[in-house]
C-alpha positions in Angstrom: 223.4 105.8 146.9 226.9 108.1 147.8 229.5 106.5 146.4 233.2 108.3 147.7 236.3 107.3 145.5 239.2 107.7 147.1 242.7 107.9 146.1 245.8 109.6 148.0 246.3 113.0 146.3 242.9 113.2 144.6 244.2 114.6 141.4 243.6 112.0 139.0 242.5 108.6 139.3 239.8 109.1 141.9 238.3 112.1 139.9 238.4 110.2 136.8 236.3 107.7 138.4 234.0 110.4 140.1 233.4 112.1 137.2 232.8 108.9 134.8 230.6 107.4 137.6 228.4 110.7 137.9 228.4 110.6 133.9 227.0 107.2 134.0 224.4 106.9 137.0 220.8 107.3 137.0 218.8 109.3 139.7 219.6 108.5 143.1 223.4 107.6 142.5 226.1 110.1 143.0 229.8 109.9 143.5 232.5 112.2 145.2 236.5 112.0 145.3 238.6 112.7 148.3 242.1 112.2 148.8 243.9 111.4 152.1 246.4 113.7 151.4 245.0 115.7 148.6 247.1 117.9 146.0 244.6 120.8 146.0 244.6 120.8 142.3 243.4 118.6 139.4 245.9 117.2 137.3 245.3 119.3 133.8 245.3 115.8 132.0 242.6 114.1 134.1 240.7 117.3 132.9 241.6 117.1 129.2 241.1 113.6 129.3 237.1 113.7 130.6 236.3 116.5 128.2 238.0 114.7 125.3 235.5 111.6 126.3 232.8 114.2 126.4 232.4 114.2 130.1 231.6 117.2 132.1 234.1 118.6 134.4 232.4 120.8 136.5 232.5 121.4 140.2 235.9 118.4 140.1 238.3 119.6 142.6 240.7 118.2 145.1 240.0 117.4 148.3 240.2 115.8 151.6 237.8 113.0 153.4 237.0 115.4 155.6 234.9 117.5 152.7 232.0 114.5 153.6 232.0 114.6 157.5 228.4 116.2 157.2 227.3 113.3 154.3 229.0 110.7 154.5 228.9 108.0 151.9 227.3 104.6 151.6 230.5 102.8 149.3 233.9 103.8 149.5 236.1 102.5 146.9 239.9 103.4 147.3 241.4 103.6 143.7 245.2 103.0 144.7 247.2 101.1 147.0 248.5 103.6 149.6 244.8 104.8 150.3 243.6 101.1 150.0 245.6 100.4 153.4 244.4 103.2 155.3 241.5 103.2 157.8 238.4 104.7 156.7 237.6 107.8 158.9 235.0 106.9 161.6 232.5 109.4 160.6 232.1 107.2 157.2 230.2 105.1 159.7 229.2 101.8 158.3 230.0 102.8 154.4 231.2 99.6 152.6 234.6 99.3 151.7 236.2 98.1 148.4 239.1 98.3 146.1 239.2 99.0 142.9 243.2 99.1 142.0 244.1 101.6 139.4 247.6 102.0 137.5 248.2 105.5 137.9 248.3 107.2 134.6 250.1 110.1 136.1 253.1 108.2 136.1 253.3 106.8 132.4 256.6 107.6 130.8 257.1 108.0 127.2 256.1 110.5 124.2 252.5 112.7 124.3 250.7 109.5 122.8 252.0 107.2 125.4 250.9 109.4 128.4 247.5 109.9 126.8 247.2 106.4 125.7 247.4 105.8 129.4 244.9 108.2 130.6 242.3 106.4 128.1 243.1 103.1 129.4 242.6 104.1 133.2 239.2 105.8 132.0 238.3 102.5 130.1 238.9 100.2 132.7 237.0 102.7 134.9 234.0 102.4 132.8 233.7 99.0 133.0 233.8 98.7 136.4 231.3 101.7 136.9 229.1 99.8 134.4 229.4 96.8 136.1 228.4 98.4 139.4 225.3 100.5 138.3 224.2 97.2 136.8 223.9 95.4 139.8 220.3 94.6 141.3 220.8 96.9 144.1 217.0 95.9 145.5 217.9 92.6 146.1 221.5 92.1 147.4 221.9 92.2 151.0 225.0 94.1 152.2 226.8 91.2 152.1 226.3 90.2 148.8 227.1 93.8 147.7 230.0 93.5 149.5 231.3 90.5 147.8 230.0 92.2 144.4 232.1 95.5 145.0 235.3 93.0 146.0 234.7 91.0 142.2 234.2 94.4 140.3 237.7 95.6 141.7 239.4 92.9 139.8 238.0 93.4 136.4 240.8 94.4 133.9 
């Protein structure tokens, strides 16, 4: 299963959550970011943050929807509100959609242990909800049961 997070500048929250997911999953499960209007880099503390939590960073750049024309996913799950209100390209075909709302960490104000305090709860709460997904019993929803699964996973804390 192709599982595309998707956020608007693709710089943080949506590669936190690609990288943690891909950190987690077993064979046969892989995620991808995108952004709709993507950055073109990685924010340095998304980076710092992942490698601190011993996950790999690797192949994480930003980049546009339009990276996955030629594989498109089976889930997208938009990780902020401005790319939780657009349309989903067409050539994602019949990909479910969900959202998983994210404060963006980017934005935290305050001294160096208040930004990164931030940047660990957004990977937290990320974790849970990727656990919570990869322990679903994928073999015997039907897609809209799954569906309904991906809607109650986006409202964990």
């Amino acid at each position: 299963m192709r599982v595309l997070f998707m956020c608007t500048a693709n710089s943080c929250r949506s590669i936190l959550s690609e990288a943690l997911f891909n950190h987690l999953a077993p064979p046969g499960f892989e995620a991808v970011s995108a952004g709709s209007f993507p950055k073109g880099q990685v924010l340095p503390r998304s980076l710092a943050t992942l490698q601190q939590a011993g996950i790999d960073t690797r192949g994480l750049r930003s980049k546009g929807n339009e990276a996955f024309a030629d594989n498109p996913p089976d889930v997208v799950i938009t990780v902020c509100d401005k790319a939780a209100g657009e349309a989903c390209p067409v050539y994602f075909g019949p990909a479910l959609k969900a959202h998983w709302g994210l404060q963006d960490p980017s934005e935290a104000v305050g001294d160096e242990g208040q930004v990164e305090a931030a940047f660990r709860a957004t990977l937290a709460c990320i974790e849970r909800r990727c656990r919570a997904f990869l322990a679903l019993p994928f073999a015997s929803l039907e897609r809209d049961e799954l569906q309904r699964e991906l809607a109650r996973i986006g409202t964990l804390p």
